[in-house]
ROROLUM-515865 format. One record per residue (C-alpha): x, y, z; residue in one letter. Coordinates in steps of 0.5 Angstrom, whole numbers, padded with zeros to 4 digits, always signed. Example, Ala and Ser with C-alpha at 12.3 -4.5 7.8 and 13.67 -1.06 7.14 Angstrom:
+0025-0009+0016A+0027-0002+0014S
//
This chain:
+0388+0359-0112X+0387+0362-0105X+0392+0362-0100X+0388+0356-0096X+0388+0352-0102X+0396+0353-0104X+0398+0351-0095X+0394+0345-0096X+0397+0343-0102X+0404+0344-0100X+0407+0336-0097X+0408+0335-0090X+0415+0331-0087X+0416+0329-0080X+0423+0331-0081X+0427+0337-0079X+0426+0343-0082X+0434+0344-0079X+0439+0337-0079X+0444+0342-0077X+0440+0344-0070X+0438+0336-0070X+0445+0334-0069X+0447+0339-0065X+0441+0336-0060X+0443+0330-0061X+0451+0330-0059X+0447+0334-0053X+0443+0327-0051X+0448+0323-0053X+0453+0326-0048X+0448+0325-0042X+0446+0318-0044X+0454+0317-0043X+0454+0321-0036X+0448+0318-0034X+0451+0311-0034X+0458+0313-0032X+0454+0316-0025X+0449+0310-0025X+0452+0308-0018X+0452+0315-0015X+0444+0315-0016X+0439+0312-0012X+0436+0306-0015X+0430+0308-0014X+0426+0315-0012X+0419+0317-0011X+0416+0322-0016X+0414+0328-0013X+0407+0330-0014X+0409+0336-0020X+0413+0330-0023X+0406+0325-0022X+0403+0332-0025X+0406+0332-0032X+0403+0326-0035X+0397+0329-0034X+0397+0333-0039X+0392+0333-0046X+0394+0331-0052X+0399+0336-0055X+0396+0339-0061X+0401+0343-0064X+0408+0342-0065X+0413+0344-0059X+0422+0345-0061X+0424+0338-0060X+0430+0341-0055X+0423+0343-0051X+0421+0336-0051X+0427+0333-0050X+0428+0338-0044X+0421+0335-0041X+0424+0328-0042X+0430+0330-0039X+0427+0333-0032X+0421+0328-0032X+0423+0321-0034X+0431+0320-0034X+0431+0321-0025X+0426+0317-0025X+0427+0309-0027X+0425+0303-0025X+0432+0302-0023X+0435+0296-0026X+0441+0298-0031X+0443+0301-0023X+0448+0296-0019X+0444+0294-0013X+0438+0292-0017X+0437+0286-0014X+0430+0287-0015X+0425+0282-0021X+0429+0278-0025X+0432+0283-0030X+0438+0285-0034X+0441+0290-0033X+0443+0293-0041X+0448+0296-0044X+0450+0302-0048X+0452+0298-0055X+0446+0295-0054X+0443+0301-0053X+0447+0304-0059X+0444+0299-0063X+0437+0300-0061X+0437+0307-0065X+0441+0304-0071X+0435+0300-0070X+0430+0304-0071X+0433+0309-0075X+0434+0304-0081X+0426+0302-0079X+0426+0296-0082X+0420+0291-0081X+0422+0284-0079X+0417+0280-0082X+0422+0278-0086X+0424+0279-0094X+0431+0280-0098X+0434+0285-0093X+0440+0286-0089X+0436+0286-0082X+0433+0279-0083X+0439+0276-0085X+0442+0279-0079X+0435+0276-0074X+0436+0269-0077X+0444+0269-0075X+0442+0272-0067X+0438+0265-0067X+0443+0262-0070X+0448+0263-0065X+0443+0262-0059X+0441+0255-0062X+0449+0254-0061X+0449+0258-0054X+0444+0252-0052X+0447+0246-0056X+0441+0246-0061X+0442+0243-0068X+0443+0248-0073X+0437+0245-0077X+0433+0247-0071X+0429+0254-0072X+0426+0259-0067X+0424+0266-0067X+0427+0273-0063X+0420+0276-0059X+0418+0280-0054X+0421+0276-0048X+0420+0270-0044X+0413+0270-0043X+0412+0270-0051X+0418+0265-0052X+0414+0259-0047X+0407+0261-0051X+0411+0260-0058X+0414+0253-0055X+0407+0251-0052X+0403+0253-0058X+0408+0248-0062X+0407+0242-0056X+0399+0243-0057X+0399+0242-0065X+0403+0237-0065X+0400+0233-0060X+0393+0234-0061X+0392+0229-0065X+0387+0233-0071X+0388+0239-0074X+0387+0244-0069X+0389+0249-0073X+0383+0248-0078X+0379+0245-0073X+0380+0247-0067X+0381+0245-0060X+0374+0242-0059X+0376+0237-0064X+0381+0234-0060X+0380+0227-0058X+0381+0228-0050X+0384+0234-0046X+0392+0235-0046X+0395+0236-0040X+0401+0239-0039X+0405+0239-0032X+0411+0243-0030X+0413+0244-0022X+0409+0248-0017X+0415+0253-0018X+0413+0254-0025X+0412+0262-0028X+0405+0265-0028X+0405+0265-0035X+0406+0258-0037X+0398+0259-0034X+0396+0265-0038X+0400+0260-0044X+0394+0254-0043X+0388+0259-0042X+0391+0263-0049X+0391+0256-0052X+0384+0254-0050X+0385+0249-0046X+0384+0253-0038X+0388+0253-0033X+0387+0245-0031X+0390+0243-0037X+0397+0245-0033X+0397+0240-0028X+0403+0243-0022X+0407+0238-0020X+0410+0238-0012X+0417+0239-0011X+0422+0236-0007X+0427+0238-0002X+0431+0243-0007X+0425+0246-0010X+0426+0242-0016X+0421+0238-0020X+0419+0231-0017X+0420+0225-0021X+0416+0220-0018X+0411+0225-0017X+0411+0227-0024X+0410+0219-0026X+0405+0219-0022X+0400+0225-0025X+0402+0222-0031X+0400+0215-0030X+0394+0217-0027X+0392+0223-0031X+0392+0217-0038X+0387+0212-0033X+0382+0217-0032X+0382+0219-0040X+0386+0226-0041X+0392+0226-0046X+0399+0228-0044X+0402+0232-0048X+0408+0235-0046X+0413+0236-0039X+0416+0243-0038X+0423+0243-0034X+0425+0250-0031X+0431+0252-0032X+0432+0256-0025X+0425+0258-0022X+0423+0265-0021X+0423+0265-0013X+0429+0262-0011X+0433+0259-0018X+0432+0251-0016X+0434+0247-0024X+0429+0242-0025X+0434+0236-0026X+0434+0236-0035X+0437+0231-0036X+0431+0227-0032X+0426+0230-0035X+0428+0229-0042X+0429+0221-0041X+0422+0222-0038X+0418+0226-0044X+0421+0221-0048X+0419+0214-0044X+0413+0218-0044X+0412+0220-0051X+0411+0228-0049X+0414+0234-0052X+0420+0237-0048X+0420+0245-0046X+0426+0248-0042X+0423+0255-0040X+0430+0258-0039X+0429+0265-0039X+0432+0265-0032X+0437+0260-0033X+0438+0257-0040X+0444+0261-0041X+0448+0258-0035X+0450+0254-0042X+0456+0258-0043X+0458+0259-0037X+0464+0256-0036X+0464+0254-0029X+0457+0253-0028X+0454+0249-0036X+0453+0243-0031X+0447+0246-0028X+0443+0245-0034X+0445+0240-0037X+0440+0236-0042X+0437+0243-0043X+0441+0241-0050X+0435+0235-0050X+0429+0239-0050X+0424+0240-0057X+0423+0247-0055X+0427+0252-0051X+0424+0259-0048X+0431+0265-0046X+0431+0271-0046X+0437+0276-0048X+0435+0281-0044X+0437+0278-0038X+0443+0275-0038X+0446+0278-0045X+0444+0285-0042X+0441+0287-0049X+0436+0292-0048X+0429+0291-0047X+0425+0288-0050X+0429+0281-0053X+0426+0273-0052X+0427+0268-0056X+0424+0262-0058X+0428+0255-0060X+0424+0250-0063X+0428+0242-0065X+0424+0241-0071X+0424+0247-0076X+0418+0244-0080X+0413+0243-0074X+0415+0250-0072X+0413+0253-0078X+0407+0249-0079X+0404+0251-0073X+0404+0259-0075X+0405+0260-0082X+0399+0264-0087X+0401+0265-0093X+0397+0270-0096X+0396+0273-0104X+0399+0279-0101X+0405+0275-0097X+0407+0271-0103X+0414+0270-0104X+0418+0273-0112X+0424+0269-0115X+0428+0275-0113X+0427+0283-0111X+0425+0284-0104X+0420+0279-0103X+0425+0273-0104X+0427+0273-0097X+0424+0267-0091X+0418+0271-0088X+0421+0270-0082X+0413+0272-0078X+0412+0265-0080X+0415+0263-0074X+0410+0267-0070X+0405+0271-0067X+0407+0277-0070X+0407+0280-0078X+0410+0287-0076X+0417+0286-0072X+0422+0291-0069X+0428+0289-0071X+0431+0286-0064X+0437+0283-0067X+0442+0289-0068X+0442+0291-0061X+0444+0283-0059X+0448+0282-0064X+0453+0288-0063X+0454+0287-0056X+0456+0280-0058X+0461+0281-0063X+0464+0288-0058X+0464+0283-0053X+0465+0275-0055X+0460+0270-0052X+0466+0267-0047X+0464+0275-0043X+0458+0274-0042X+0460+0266-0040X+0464+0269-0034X+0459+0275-0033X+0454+0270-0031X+0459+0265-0026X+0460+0273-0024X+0453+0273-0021X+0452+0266-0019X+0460+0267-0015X+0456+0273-0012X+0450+0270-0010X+0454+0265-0007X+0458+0270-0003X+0452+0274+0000X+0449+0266+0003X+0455+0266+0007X+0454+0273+0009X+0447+0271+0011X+0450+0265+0014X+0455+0268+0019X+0450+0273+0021X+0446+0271+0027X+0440+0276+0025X+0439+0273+0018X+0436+0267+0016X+0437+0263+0009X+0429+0261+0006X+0431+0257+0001X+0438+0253-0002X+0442+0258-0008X+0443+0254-0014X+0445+0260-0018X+0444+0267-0018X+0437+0268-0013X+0438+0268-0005X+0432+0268-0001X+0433+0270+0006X+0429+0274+0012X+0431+0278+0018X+0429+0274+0024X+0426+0278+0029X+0425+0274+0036X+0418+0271+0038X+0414+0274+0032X+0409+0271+0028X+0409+0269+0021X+0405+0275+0020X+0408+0281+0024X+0416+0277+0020X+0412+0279+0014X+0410+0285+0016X+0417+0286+0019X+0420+0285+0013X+0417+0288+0009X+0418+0295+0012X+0425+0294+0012X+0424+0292+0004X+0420+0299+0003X+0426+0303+0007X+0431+0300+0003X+0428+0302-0004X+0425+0309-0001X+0432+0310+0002X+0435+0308-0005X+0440+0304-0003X+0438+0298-0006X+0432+0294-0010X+0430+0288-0007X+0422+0284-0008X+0420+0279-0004X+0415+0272-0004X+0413+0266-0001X+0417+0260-0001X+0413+0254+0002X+0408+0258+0005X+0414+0263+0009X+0414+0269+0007X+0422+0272+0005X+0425+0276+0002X+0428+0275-0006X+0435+0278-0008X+0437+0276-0016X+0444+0278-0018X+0442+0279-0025X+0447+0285-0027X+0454+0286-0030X+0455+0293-0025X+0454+0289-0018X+0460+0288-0014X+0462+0284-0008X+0461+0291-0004X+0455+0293-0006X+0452+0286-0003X+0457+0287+0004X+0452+0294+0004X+0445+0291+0003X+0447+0286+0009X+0450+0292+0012X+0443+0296+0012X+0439+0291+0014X+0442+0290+0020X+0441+0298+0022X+0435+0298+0019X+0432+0292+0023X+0435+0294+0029X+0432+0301+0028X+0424+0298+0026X+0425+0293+0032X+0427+0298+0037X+0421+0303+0035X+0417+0296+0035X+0420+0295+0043X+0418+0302+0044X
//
C-alpha cells in the first residue's frame, strides 16, 4: 500500500487533535463573554463598521484549516464590537429582549448535548414539553392544552392560524386542499396587527384579503362594533369567518385589544380565539400589570415568544393551542421511518408533530435554566419594571414643552416626537429622523420609528432587564441637544 492509499484510509474527526489547548481556549472566551456583558453599558450601543471590518466578510470559502484560537481572534476583532445592540441598556429600538447569560450558558449546553428535538425518549424532549408546560400555566391555559417551542413570534401566529384553518375549514383541507373549501374564510384582526399574520394567510393559501383589518378606536385598539359589522356583512356576502385575532400589545404603540370582548364575541360568533401575545402575553405574570390581559386565558391559540420578556437568548417562540387534539391533527405525519417502538429510544411523544419542523434545536434549555436561576415571580416584576419606566419616560415627555406624546402608553412602548415650530409632516419626519440616526451613530441609545395614524413619530420599547430610569433621563436629555443642534443649523 501507497502512502496516498494509507492517508486516505485513516478516519477523519471534527474533534480537536488537543482537549487541552481546547479548554485553555475556551476558559479565554468564557472570560471575555463575562467582560463583555459586565462592560455592556460603558460601550456604544451601536457603532458603524469600517470598511476593512465590511471587508473581512468578503472573504472566499476557506479550504483549509486555520488553529481555532486564530478563528476565534477573527471572531473576536470582527464581530463581537459590532452588535445589533440589544443585550445593551439603551436599546429601545425593535421590540426585543435583551438575553441572559445563564441563557446563554444553556445554549452551549445546548448544542453540546446535540440533541435533535423532534422528539424521542431522552431527556431533552422531556425538558421541551415542561417549558410548554410551564408557559401553559404562565397564560392560564389548562394543562390538557398543547403547544410547541419555535423559532419566534412569527412561527408561533402561523401554528395558531394554521390550526384555526383546519379546523373551520369545514373539509379535510389537509387531504384536499383549500380549493375545496365551500366559501373563503376570513380572518379579522385590528389595522395595528403585525405584518406576519398577512405572510400567515398568504403561506396558508388564502391571500392577503383573507385577513380583513378592522379600525381601531381612540386607544388604538380593536373596535368592537366595527368588528361585528365586518362579520355581518362578510357572512351576507357569502365568505366564512373563521377566527378574530386579539393583540396583546401591538408593535407600534402597545395598545391591548380588550380580550375579555373578543372571547365573548369569537364565541356568539362561532370563531376560533387567537391572542398574538408575542409582545404582551406575559404581562400575565405581572403582578401589577395581569389586568391588561385579562381573557388571554380564553383564547383557542396563544403566540409569545421568550426571548422577549423571559430574556432567553435568540431564538424562542412558542406556540399554545386549547384542544390538544386539534393541534396535533393539523401537523402530525407518521411515517415508517418515525413509527413509534414500545421501548428504546422511539418510545417517546414525537414532538414535531406539533409543527413545522422534523429537525428542532433544543430551545427549551436556555428557558429553563434561567427559570429555575430566577423564579417566574422575577421575571413578573422585570416586566412591571419595564412598564413602570415607560410610564416615567411619558411624564418626562409630558413636562417638556419640545416633546410631543403620539399615542397613549399602555405598557412598555412610548411614541412620542421633537416638535419643531411651523414645519410640515414631512420636514417633522425628516427632522426626527435625523435626530434618530445621530443618537444611533453617536451611540448613545437605539430607538425606531413609524407611523401612527398617518403621523410619523418615533418608537421606544423598554424590553430590557438592564434599563435604568437614568438611561431614559439621558435619551430626553440628548434629544433636546440634538434637536436644538439640527434646528440651529436648519435656522442657518
Amino acid at each position: 500500500m501507497d502512502i496516498f492509499q494509507e492517508a486516505t484510509n485513516v478516519d477523519e474527526t471534527l474533534d480537536p487533535p488537543d482537549w487541552a489547548d481546547v479548554g485553555a481556549l475556551s476558559h479565554r472566551i468564557l472570560d471575555d463573554a463575562i467582560a463583555y456583558l459586565e462592560d455592556v453599558r460603558d460601550r456604544p450601543v451601536w457603532r458603524e463598521m469600517p470598511a476593512e471590518v465590511r471587508a473581512f466578510f468578503g472573504a472566499p470559502l476557506p479550504r483549509s484549516p486555520a488553529p481555532a484560537a486564530d478563528v476565534y481572534d477573527d471572531v473576536a476583532r470582527n464581530v463581537m464590537p459590532y452588535p445589533m445592540g440589544n443585550i445593551h441598556p439603551r436599546f429601545w429600538s425593535w421590540y426585543m429582549g435583551s438575553s441572559n447569560f445563564t441563557g446563554a450558558l444553556g445554549d452551549f449546553l445546548a448544542a453540546i448535548q446535540g440533541s435533535n428535538l423532534g422528539g424521542g425518549n431522552h431527556a431533552a424532549a422531556l425538558m421541551d414539553s415542561q417549558v410548554v408546560n410551564w408557559m401553559k400555566e404562565m397564560v392560564g391555559f389548562p394543562a390538557s392544552a398543547s403547544g410547541t417551542l419555535v423559532s419566534g413570534g412569527s412561527m408561533a401566529n402561523i401554528i395558531g392560524l394554521t390550526v384555526a384553518r383546519n379546523v373551520k375549514a369545514g373539509v379535510d383541507v389537509r387531504e384536499r386542499g383549500v380549493g375545496s373549501m365551500p366559501k373563503p374564510l376570513r380572518y379579522y384582526a385590528s389595522d395595528q396587527v403585525h405584518s406576519c399574520h398577512r405572510k400567515a394567510v398568504e403561506a396558508l393559501g388564502l391571500g392577503n384579503q383573507a385577513l380583513r383589518r378592522i379600525q381601531t378606536d381612540a386607544g388604538l385598539r380593536i373596535d368592537i362594533a366595527a368588528l361585528k359589522a365586518a362579520i355581518a356583512e362578510d357572512r351576507e356576502t357569502g365568505f366564512w369567518p373563521a377566527c378574530v385575532i386579539g393583540t396583546a400589545g401591538t408593535v407600534n404603540t402597545g395598545a391591548v385589544d380588550d380580550l375579555q370582548v373578543l372571547a365573548s364575541v369569537a364565541a356568539e360568533q362561532d370563531l376560533w380565539f387567537h391572542v398574538d401575545g408575542c409582545i404582551g402575553a406575559l404581562i400575565a405574570i405581572a403582578p401589577e400589570n395581569r389586568s391588561l390581559v385579562a381573557g388571554i386565558e380564553q383564547a383557542d391559540s396563544i403566540a409569545l415568544d421568550p426571548h422577549k420578556w423571559l430574556h432567553a437568548p435568540f431564538e424562542a417562540g412558542c406556540a399554545l393551542v386549547r384542544d390538544a387534539s386539534q393541534h396535533r391533527n393539523t401537523f402530525a405525519v407518521t411515517p415508517e421511518y418515525l413509527e413509534s417502538t414500545p421501548r428504546g429510544l422511539a418510545s417517546g411523544e414525537w414532538l414535531h408533530d406539533y409543527g413545522l419542523q422534523t429537525s428542532r434545536g433544543f430551545r427549551a434549555l436556555k428557558i429553563w435554566m434561567a427559570l429555575k436561576e430566577h423564579g417566574v415571580e422575577k421575571f413578573g416584576r422585570l416586566i412591571d419594571q419595564n412598564i413602570a419606566q415607560a410610564r416615567h419616560l411619558t411624564r418626562l415627555i409630558e413636562a417638556e414643552p419640545a416633546l410631543e406624546l403620539m399615542a397613549p402608553t399602555t405598557i412598555n412602548i412610548v411614541c412620542f416626537r421633537h416638535r419643531l415650530d411651523g414645519a410640515s409632516e414631512e420636514s417633522l419626519k425628516a427632522f426626527n429622523t435625523e435626530i434618530m440616526l445621530r443618537l444611533q451613530e453617536e451611540g448613545t441609545a437605539a430607538l425606531s420609528d413609524t407611523t401612527v395614524q398617518g403621523r410619523h413619530c418615533l418608537r421606544v420599547a423598554i424590553a430590557n432587564h438592564r434599563t435604568r430610569r437614568g438611561d431614559l433621563d439621558l435619551l430626553v436629555t440628548e434629544m433636546l441637544r440634538l434637536g436644538q443642534e439640527i434646528e440651529a443649523a436648519i435656522s442657518v
